[in-house]
C-alpha positions as CSV (number, residue, x, y, z in Angstrom):
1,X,10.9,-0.3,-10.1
2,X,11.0,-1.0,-6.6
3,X,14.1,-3.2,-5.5
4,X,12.3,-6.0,-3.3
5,X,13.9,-6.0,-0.1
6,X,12.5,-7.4,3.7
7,X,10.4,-5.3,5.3
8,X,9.2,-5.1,9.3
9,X,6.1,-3.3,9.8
10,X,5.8,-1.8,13.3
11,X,2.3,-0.7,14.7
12,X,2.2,0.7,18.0
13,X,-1.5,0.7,19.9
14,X,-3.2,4.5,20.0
15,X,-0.1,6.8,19.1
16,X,-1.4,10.3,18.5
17,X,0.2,11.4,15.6
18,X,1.2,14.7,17.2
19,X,2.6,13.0,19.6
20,X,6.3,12.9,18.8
21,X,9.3,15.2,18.2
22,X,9.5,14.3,14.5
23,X,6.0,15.5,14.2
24,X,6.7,19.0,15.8
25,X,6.0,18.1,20.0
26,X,8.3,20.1,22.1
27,X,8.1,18.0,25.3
28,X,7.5,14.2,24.2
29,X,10.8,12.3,23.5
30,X,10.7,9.6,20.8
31,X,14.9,10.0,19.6
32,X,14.7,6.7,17.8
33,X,11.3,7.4,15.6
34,X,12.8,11.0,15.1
35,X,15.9,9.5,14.0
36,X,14.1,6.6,11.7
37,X,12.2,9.9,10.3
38,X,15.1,11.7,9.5
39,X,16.9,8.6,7.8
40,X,13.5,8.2,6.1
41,X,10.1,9.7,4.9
42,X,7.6,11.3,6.9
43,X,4.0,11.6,6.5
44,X,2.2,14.0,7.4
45,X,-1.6,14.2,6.6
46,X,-2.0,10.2,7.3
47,X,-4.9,8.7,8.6
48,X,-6.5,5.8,9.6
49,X,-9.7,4.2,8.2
50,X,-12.0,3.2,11.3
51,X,-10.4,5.0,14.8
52,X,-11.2,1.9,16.5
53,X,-8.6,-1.2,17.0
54,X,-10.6,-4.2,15.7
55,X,-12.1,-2.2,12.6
56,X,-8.8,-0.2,11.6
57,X,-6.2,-3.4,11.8
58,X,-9.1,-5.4,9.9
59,X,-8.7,-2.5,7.3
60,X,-4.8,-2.8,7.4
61,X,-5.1,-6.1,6.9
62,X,-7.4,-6.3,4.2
63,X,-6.7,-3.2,2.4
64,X,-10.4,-2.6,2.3
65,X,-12.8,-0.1,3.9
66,X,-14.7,-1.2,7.1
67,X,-18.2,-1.3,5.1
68,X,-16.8,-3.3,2.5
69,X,-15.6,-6.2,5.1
70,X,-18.1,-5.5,7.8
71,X,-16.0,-5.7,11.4
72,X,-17.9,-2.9,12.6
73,X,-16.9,-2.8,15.7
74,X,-14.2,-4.0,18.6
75,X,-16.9,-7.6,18.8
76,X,-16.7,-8.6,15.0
77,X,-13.0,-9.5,14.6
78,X,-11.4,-10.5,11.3
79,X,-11.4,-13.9,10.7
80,X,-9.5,-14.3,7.1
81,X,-13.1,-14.0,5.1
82,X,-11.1,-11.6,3.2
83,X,-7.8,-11.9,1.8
84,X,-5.0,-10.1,3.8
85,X,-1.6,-9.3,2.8
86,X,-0.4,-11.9,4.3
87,X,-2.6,-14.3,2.3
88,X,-0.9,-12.5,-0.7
89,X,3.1,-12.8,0.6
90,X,2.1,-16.7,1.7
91,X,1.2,-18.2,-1.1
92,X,4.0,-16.8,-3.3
93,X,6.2,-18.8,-0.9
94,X,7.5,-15.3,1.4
95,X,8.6,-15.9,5.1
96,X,5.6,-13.9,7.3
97,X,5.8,-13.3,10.9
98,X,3.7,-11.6,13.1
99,X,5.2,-11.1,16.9
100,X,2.1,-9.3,18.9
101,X,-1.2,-7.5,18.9
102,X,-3.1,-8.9,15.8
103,X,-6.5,-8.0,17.6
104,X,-8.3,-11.0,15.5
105,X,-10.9,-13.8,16.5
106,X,-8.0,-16.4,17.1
107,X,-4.2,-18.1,16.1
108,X,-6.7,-21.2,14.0
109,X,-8.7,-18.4,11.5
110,X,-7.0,-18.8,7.8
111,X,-6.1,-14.6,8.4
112,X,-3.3,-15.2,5.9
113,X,-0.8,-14.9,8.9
114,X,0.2,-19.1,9.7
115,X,3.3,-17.7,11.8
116,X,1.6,-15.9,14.9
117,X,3.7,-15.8,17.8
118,X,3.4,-14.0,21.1
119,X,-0.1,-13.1,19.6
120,X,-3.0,-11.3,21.0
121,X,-6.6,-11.5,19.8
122,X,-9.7,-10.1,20.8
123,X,-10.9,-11.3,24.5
124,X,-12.1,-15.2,24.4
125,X,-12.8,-14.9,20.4
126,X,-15.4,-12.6,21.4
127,X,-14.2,-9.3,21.8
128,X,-15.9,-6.1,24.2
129,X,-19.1,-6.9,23.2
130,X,-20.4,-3.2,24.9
131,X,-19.0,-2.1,21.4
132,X,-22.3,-3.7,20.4
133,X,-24.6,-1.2,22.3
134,X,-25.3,2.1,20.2
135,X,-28.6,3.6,21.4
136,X,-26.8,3.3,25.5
137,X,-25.9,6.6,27.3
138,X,-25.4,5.3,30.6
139,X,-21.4,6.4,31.5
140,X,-19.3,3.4,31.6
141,X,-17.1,3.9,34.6
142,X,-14.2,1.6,33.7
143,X,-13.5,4.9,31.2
144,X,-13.3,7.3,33.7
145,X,-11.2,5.1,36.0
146,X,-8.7,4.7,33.3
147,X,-8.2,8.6,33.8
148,X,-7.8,8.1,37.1
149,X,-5.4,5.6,38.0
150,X,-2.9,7.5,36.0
151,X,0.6,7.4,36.6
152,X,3.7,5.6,37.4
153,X,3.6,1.3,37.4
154,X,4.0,-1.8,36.0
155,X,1.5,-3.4,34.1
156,X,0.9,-6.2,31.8
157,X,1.1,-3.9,28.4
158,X,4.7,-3.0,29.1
159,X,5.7,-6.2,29.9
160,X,4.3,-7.5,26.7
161,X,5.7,-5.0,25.1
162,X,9.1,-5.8,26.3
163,X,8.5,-9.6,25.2
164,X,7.5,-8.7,21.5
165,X,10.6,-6.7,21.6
166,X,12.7,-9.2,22.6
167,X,11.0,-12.0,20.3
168,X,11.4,-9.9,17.2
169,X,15.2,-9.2,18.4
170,X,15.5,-13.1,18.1
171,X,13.9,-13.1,14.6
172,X,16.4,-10.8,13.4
173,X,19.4,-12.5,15.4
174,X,18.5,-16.4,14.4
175,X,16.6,-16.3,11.3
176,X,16.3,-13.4,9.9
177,X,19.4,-14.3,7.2
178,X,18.2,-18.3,6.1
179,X,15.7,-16.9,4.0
180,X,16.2,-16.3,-0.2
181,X,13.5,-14.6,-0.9
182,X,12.5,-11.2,1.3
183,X,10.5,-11.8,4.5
184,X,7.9,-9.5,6.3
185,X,7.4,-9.3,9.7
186,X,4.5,-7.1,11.3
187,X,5.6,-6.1,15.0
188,X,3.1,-5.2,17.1
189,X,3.3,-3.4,19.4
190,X,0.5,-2.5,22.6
191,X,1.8,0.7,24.2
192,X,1.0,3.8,24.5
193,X,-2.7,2.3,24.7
194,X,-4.0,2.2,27.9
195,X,-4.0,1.6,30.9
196,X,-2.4,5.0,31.6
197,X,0.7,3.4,33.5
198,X,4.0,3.7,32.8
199,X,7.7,2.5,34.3
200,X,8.7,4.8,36.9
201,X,11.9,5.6,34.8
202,X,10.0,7.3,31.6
203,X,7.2,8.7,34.2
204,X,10.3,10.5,35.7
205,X,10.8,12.1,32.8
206,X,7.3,14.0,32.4
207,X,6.9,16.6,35.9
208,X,3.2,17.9,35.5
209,X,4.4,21.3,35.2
210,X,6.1,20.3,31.9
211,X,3.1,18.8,29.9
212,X,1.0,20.9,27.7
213,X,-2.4,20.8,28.8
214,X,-5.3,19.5,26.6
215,X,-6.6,21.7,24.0
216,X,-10.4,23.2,24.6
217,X,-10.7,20.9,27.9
218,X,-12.8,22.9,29.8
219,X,-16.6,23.0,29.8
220,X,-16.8,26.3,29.0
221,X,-14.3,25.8,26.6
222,X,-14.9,22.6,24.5
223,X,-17.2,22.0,21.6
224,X,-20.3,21.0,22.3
225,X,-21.9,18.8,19.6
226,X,-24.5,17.1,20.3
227,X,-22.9,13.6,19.1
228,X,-20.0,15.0,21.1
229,X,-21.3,15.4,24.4
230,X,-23.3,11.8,23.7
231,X,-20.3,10.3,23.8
232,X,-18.2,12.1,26.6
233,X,-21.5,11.1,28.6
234,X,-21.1,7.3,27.8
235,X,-17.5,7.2,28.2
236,X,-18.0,8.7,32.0
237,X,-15.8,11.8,30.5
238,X,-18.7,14.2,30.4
239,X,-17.0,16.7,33.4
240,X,-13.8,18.7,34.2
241,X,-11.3,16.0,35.7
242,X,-9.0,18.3,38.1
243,X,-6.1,19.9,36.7
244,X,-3.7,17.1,38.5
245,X,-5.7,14.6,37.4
246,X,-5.9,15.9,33.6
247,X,-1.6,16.3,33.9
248,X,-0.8,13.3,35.5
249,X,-2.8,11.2,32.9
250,X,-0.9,13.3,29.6
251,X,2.4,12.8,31.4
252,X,1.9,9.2,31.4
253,X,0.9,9.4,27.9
254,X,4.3,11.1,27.4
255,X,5.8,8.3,29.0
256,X,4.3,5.5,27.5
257,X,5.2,7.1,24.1
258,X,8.5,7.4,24.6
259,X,8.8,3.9,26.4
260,X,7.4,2.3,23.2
261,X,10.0,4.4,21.0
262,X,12.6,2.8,23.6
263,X,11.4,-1.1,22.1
264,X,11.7,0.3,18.5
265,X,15.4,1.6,19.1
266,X,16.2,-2.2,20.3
267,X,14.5,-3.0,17.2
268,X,16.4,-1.0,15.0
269,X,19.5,-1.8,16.8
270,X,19.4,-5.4,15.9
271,X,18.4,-4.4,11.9
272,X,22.3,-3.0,12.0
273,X,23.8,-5.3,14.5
274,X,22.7,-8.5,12.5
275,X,23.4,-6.9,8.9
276,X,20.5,-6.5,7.8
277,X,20.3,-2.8,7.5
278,X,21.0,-2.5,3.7
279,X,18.2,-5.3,2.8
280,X,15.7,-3.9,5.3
281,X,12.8,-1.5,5.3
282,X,10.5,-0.3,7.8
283,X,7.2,1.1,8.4
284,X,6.2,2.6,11.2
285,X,2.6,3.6,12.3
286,X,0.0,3.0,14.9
287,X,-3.9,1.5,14.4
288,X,-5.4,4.9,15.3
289,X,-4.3,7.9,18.0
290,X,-6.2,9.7,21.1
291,X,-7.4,12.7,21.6
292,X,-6.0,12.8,25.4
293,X,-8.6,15.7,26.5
294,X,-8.1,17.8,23.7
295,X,-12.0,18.9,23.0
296,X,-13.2,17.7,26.2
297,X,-12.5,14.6,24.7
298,X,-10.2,11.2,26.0
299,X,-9.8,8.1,24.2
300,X,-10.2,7.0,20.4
301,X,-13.4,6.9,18.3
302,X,-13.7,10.4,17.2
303,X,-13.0,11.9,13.9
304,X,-10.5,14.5,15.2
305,X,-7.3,14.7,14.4
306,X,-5.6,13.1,17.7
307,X,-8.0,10.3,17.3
308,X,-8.1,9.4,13.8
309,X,-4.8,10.4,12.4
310,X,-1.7,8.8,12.4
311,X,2.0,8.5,12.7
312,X,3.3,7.1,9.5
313,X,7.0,6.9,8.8
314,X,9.2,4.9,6.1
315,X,12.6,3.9,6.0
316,X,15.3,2.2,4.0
317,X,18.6,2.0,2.4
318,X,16.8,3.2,-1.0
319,X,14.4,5.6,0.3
320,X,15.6,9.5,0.1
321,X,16.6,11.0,3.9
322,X,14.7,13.4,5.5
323,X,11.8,13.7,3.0
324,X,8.4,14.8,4.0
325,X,5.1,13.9,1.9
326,X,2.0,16.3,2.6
327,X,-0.3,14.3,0.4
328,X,-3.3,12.7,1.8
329,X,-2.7,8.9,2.8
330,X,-4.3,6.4,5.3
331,X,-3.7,3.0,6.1
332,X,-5.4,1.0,3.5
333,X,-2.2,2.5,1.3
334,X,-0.3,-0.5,3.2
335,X,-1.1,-3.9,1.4
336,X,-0.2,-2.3,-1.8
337,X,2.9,-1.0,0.0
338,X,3.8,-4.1,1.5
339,X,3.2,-6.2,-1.4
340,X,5.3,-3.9,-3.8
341,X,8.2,-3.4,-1.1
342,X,9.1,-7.6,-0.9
343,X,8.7,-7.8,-4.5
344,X,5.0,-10.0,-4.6
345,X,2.9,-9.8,-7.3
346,X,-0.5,-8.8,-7.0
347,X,-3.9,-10.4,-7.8
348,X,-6.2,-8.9,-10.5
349,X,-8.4,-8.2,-8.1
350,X,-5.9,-6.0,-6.1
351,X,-5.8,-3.8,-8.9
352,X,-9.4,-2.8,-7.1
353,X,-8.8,-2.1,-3.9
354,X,-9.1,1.3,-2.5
355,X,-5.6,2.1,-1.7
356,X,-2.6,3.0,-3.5
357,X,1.4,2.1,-2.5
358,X,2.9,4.6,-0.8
359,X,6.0,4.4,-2.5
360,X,4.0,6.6,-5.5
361,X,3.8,9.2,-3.3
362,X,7.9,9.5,-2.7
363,X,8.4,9.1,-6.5
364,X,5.7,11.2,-8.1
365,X,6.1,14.7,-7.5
366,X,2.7,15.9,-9.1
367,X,0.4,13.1,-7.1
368,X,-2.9,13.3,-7.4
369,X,-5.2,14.7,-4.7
370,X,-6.3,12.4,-2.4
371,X,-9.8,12.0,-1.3
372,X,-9.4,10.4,2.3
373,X,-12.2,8.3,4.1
374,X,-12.5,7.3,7.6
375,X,-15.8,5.5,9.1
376,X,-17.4,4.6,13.0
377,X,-19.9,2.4,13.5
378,X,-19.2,1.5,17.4
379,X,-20.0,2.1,20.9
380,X,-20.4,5.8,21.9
381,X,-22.4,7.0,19.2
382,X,-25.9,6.2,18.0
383,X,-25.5,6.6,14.5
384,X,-22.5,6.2,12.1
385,X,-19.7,9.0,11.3
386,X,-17.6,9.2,8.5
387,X,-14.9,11.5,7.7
388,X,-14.0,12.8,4.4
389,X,-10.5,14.4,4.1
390,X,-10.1,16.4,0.9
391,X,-7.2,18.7,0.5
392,X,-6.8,20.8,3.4
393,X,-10.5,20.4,4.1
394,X,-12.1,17.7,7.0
395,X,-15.5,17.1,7.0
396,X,-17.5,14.9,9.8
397,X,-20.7,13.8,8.6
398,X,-22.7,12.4,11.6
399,X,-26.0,10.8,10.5
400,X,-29.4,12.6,11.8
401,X,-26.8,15.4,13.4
402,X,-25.1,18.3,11.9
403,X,-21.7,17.7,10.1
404,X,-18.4,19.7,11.5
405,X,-15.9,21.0,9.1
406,X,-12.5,22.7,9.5
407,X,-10.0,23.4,7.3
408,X,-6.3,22.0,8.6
409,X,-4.3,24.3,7.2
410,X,-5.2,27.5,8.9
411,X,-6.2,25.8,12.1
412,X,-4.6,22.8,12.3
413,X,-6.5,22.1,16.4
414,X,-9.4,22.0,14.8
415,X,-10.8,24.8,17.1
416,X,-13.5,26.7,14.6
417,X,-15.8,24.8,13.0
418,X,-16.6,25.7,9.8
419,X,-19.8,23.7,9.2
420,X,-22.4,26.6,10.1
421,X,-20.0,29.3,7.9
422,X,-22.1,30.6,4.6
423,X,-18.4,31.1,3.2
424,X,-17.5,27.4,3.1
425,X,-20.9,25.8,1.7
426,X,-19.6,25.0,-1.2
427,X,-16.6,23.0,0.4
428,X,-19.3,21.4,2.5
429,X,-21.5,20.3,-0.3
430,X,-18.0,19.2,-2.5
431,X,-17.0,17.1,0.9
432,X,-20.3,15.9,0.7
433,X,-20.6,14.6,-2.7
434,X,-17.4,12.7,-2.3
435,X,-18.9,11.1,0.9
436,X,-21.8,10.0,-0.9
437,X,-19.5,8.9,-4.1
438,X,-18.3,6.3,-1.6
439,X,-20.5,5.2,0.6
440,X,-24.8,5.9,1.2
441,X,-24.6,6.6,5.1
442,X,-27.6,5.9,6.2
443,X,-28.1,2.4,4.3
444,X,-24.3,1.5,5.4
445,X,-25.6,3.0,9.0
446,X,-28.6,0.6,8.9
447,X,-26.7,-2.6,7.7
448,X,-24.2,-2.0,10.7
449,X,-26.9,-1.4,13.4
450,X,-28.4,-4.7,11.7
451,X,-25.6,-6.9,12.4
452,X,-25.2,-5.5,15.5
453,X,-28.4,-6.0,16.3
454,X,-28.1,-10.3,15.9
455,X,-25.0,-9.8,17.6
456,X,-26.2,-8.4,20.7
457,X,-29.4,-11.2,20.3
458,X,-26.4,-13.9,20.3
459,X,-24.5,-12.9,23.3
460,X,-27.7,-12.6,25.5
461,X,-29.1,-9.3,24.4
462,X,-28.7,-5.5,25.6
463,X,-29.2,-5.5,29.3
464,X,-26.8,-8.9,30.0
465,X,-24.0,-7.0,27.7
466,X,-24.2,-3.8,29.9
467,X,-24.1,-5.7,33.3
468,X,-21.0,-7.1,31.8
469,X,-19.3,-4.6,30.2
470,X,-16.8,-4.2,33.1
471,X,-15.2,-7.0,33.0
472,X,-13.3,-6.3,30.4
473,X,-11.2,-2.9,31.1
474,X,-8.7,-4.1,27.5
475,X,-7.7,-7.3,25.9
476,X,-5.9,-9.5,28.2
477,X,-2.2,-10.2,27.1
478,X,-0.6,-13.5,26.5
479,X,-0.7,-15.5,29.9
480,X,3.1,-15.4,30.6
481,X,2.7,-11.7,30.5
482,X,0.3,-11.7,33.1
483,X,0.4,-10.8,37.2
484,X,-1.1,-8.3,39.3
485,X,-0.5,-4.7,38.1
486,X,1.4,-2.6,40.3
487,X,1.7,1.0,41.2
């Protein structure tokens, strides 16, 4: 039985899961997540379930799949329709905090989370409504200027960043001890998401020369899907950027990587300089990754591996040192975790949900294969895909275009797709049995576009949400966090 114990959940904003020294990068620094890993368990196949930020932390919170709670997209935030976690902790009387990015419809919504401080929600309870528009494939130039403006530079995200730090540090230094019963706090976190700006002191530590450059970037080079290319054409990333350009942007990457493992070294600092350190665990992961070029590819949304998997580490005075799981997990595997770490008891209805606590995987030696499932119903493609994981095997089923497939163990950068192979139809029909054991893709497809559809009709229709879909280049930040970005 698992001892209950507190727990802080850390979730960083778009952390490629490759992205770290604990995960094998030989130029990104992240000392204090390789240390928590090493002190802890890593995992390495984990994923998340929707490679969006308003769909994935909707799933995290819920512990439910994306079509079973229907925020499609980055303009349908959560709004506590369905029970959260933190509904679960609350009303069995556990202390919940949640200090940053929740990424839901507002602080007054019943989310389960009554203790929201520093918190930011989607913009003016709305969200990017563009997310809306799925038949548009005219680029969307705030994309492409995110590339650009690359580099060194203060900005509102680091700041924040530095305040959510600082708020949680107070958490553990004031009140962290006056509770009886365990107490949960979710930090997080906004960095290494964009905008692609980062203190002058970590972009030091990146020269161009020194990052790796993107995997099949150029255009003779990349994959060339047709869903693919649809969306590197709306997302304004359908060209070669120039080399500079390309390095400049990965270096700050880099940079904001390792200035977000920075805030969760203070973090883990104050654990063991307030005593907490024998009583504590912690998670850390991050809503979804980014590609960063890889594939001719930049941002989130897609179902390859910088994009959709995850960083996913565990730690705690019970939990064995240094161990690695290879199992299949994703981040509806969290409410169970959470609930079982602080010692709650579950609902009868939690028996149902999709996911299963990850502290299984570290006790069972012999656990069962996993049968992973990611979904996208957003801006940037027309039609839904979903992403079955099975085994070594990933298979990308894109509705009216043909699937991808490639098998992770021998080519872990996803470089040759397998789809088109005679060899591997049978793992293609087996991947797509599962699909269809979880989900009808068209009619989930349909019932998204639907909803989308009265959306769109509520905020003024199509052509008004285009004209406006600059204005919002990422969710403002709390207003004390706020003043003109510098460079």
């Amino acid at each position: 039985m698992t001892k209950p114990m507190n727990l802080i959940f850390i979730m960083s904003d778009e952390h490629n899961k490759n992205m770290l020294g604990c995960y094998g990068h030989s130029v990104v620094k992240t000392p204090n997540l390789d240390k928590l890993a090493e002190d802890g368990v890593k995992f390495n196949n984990a994923y998340c379930n929707s490679p969006v930020c308003v769909p994935s932390r909707a799933s995290v919170a819920t512990g439910k799949f994306v079509h079973e709670i229907e925020n499609w997209d980055n303009a349908d935030p959560y709004i506590g329709e369905t029970e959260s976690w933190g509904h679960r902790l609350t009303e069995q009387g556990y202390k919940v905090v949640t200090i940053g990015k929740l990424h839901y419809r507002q602080d007054e919504d019943d989310t389960g989370f009554p203790d929201q401080r520093l918190s930011m929600h989607v913009y003016d309870g709305v969200g990017d409504t563009y997310s809306l528009v799925r038949d548009n494939l005219s680029p969307r130039n705030i994309n492409r200027q995110k590339i650009l403006e690359a580099g060194p530079g203060d900005t509102s995200y680091t700041r924040y960043d530095i305040g959510i730090t600082e708020e949680t540090i107070n958490f553990l230094r004031e009140e962290a001890n006056d509770f009886e019963k365990p107490w949960a706090i979710f930090v997080s976190l906004v960095t290494p998401h964009f905008p692609l700006i980062a203190p002058q002191e970590f972009y030091d530590m990146y020269p161009l020369d020194t990052v790796e450059f993107p995997k099949q970037y150029g255009i003779n080079e990349r994959p060339m899907h047709p869903a693919i290319e649809a969306y590197r054409q709306t997302w304004d990333v359908q060209d070669e950027f120039d080399e500079k350009t390309v390095r400049k942007a990965v270096a700050a990457y880099y940079a904001l990587c390792t200035f977000m493992d920075s805030q969760v070294g203070k973090i883990i600092d104050a654990i063991n300089e307030n005593g907490l350190s024998e009583n504590t665990r912690i998670i850390y992961t991050s809503d979804h990754g980014d590609t960063l070029g890889d594939h001719g590819v930049w941002f989130k949304s897609t179902m390859y591996e910088g994009s959709v998997g995850v960083p996913l580490i565990m730690s705690g005075p019970d939990l064995p040192k240094g161990n690695e799981i290879d199992e299949n997990v994703s981040l509806i595997d969290c409410f169970p975790t959470i609930i079982e770490s602080v010692g709650a008891d579950k609902k009868q209805s939690d028996n149902e949900l999709p996911g299963k606590s990850l502290f299984s995987f570290i006790i069972d030696e012999n656990p069962e294969q996993r049968i992973i499932f990611s979904e996208y119903h957003a801006m940037g493609f027309s039609r839904a895909v979903y992403m079955i994981k099975k085994d070594n095997y990933k298979y990308v089923h894109y509705v009216d275009e043909v699937p991808q497939l490639f098998d992770l163990k021998n080519d872990p950068d996803e470089l040759y797709d397998l789809a088109e192979d005679a060899n591997y139809i049978g793992i293609l029909n087996e991947c797509k049995e599962e699909l269809y054991n979880i989900v009808d893709p068209i009619e989930i497809d349909n019932k998204a576009l639907n909803a989308q559809k009265i959306l769109m009709d509520k905020y003024g229709g199509k052509e008004k949400i285009l004209e406006e879909s600059f204005k919002i280049p990422f969710s403002p930040v709390p207003e004390q966090f706020l003043k003109t970005e510098s460079k």
